[in-house]
C-alpha positions in Angstrom: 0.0 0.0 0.0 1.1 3.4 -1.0 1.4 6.0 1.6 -0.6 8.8 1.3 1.9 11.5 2.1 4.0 9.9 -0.9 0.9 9.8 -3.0 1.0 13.4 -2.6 4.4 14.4 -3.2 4.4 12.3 -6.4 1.3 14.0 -7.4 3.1 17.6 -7.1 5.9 16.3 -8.2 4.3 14.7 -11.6 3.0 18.7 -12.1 6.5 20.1 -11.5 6.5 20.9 -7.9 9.7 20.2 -6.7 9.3 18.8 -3.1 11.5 18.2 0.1 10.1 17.3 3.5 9.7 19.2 6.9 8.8 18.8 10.1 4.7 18.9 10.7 4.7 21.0 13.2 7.2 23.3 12.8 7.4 23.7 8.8 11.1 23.9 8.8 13.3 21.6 6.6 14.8 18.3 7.7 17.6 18.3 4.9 20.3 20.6 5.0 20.5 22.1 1.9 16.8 21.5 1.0 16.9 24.8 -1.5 18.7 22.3 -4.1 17.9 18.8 -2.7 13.7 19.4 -3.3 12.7 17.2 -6.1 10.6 16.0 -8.5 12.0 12.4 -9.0 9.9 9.5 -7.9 12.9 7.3 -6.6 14.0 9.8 -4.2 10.2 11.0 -3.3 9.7 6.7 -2.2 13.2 7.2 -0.4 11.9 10.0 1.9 8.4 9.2 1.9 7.8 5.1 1.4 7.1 2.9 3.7 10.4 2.7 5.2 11.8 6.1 4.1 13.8 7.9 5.9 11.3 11.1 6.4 8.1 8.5 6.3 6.2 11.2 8.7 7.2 14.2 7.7 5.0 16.7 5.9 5.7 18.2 2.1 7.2 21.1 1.8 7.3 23.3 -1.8 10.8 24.7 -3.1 8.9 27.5 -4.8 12.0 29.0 -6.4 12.7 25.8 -8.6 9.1 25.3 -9.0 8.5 28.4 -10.4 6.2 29.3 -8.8 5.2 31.8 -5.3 3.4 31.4 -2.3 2.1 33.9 0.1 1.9 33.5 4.2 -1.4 34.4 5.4 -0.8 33.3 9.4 -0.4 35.3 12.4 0.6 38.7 11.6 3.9 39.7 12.1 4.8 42.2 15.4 4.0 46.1 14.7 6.9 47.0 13.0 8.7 43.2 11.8 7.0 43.5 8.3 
């Protein structure tokens, strides 16, 4: 059975969203150098994401720069005057 979070990052991947995984709960990056090691390859997404990979819980994060694309943070505000 195909894990769902893989499912997912082969199905961004597949529309050339280069993908890299991060920590749930915190959204930071669990490689070190994730800026060029985000992907779009299918053996390396079944590496971190497969049923024995070696980021199996980790959530999907977007390299938007080598997507080509942009994203926007709508959260909590920053503090009056950290824009």
């Amino acid at each position: 059975m195909i894990r769902i979070t893989l499912r997912i990052a082969t199905y961004y991947a597949r529309h050339g969203l280069h993908v890299f995984p991060v920590d749930g709960s915190t959204n930071l990056p669990l490689l070190k150098g994730w800026q060029t090691a985000a992907t779009i390859a299918p053996e390396v997404l079944g590496v971190w994401w497969g049923d024995k990979g070696t980021h199996r819980d980790a959530a999907i994060g977007l390299a938007h720069r080598l997507s080509g694309t942009a994203a926007t943070d709508i959260g909590k505000p920053a503090p009056h005057g950290h824009l």
